[in-house]
C-alpha positions, 0 to 999 in steps of 0.5 A: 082637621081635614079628618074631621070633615068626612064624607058624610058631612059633606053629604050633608053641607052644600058644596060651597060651604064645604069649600069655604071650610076648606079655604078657611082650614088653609089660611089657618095652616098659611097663618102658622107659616107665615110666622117665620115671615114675619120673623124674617122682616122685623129681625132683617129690619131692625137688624140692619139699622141696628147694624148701621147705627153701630158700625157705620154712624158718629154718635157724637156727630151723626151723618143725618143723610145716612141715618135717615135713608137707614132708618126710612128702608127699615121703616119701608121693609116694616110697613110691608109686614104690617100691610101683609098683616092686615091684607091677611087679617081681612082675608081671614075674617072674610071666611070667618063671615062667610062661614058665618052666615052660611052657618045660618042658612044651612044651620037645619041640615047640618046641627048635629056637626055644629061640634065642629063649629064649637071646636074651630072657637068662633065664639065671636063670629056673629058680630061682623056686621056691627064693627063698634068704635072700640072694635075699630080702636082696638084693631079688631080686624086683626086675629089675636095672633096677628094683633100680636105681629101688628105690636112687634112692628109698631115696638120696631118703628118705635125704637127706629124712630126715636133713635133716629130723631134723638140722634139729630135732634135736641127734642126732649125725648118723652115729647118724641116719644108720645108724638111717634105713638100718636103717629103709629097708632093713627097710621094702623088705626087708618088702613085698619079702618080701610079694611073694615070698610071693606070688609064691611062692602064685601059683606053688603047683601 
């Protein structure tokens, strides 16, 4: 991508615009790593109680004790995947605003480059300023991509979760079920709501 951004378009788009593409070009690149990040937290996490669950406890007669420090270092190593997940995400849709209105400011002296934009697939990037109750619902802070590690760690503290409390309770288990989902999706819908805000304030003219 950096070949497309020449030296003669950059005799056209001021400095800082540049540098902003640029910016925006890296997390891209850092986005494709940090894939194997995310890997390495939901298999390590799961894997371990898992792993706990099988060797280590008495189905029939559960140590409690053991069962919920497992289940609450799994649940704490998780929370670090999707706090980096939406740290990222706002980070990302930052550069997309930024580019945004730049995009505005300097749309007359560089409208013949606006392939480029046509390319990077922005097709949404008017809309950061008008965050809609559904938006907010549907976690729309979070790149596609990253919605789709956001689904991955709330599926493990799911499946955590409701072997723990079918294990040392007598619940039924749709009534956890439902209950763990209400808890899950509140958590995300919370600290989503937290970076929207944000992202919103850094946005203030």
């Amino acid at each position: 991508m950096n070949e497309i951004i020449n030296k003669n378009m950059n005799e056209k788009i001021s400095d800082k615009v540049y540098d902003v593409y640029i910016t925006y070009l890296q997390s891209l690149r850092k986005n494709e790593a940090d894939v194997l990040k995310f890997l390495v937290n939901l298999l390590s996490s799961i894997g371990g109680f898992i792993w706990v669950v099988v060797k280590k406890i008495n189905l029939t007669n559960p140590d409690v004790k053991l069962l919920l420090i497992t289940a609450s270092g799994a649940t704490v190593l998780i929370f670090w995947g999707v706090l980096y997940t939406f740290a990222m995400s706002y980070t990302h849709r930052y550069l997309q605003a930024l580019l945004y209105r730049y995009e505005k400011e300097y749309k007359k002296e560089y409208k013949k480059e606006l392939g480029l934009l046509n390319f990077l697939h922005w097709n949404s990037r008017g809309k950061f300023r008008d965050f809609s109750f559904k938006d907010i619902i549907l976690l729309e802070i979070a790149p596609s991509n990253y919605k789709a590690h956001l689904f991955a760690f709330a599926l493990a503290l799911l499946f955590i979760w409701m072997v723990t409390l079918i294990l040392i309770t007598s619940i039924p288990w749709i009534i956890l079920l439902i209950n763990l989902i209400f808890y899950i999706f509140n958590i995300f819908w919370v600290i989503n709501l937290h970076y929207i805000n944000q992202l919103l304030e850094k946005l203030d003219p």
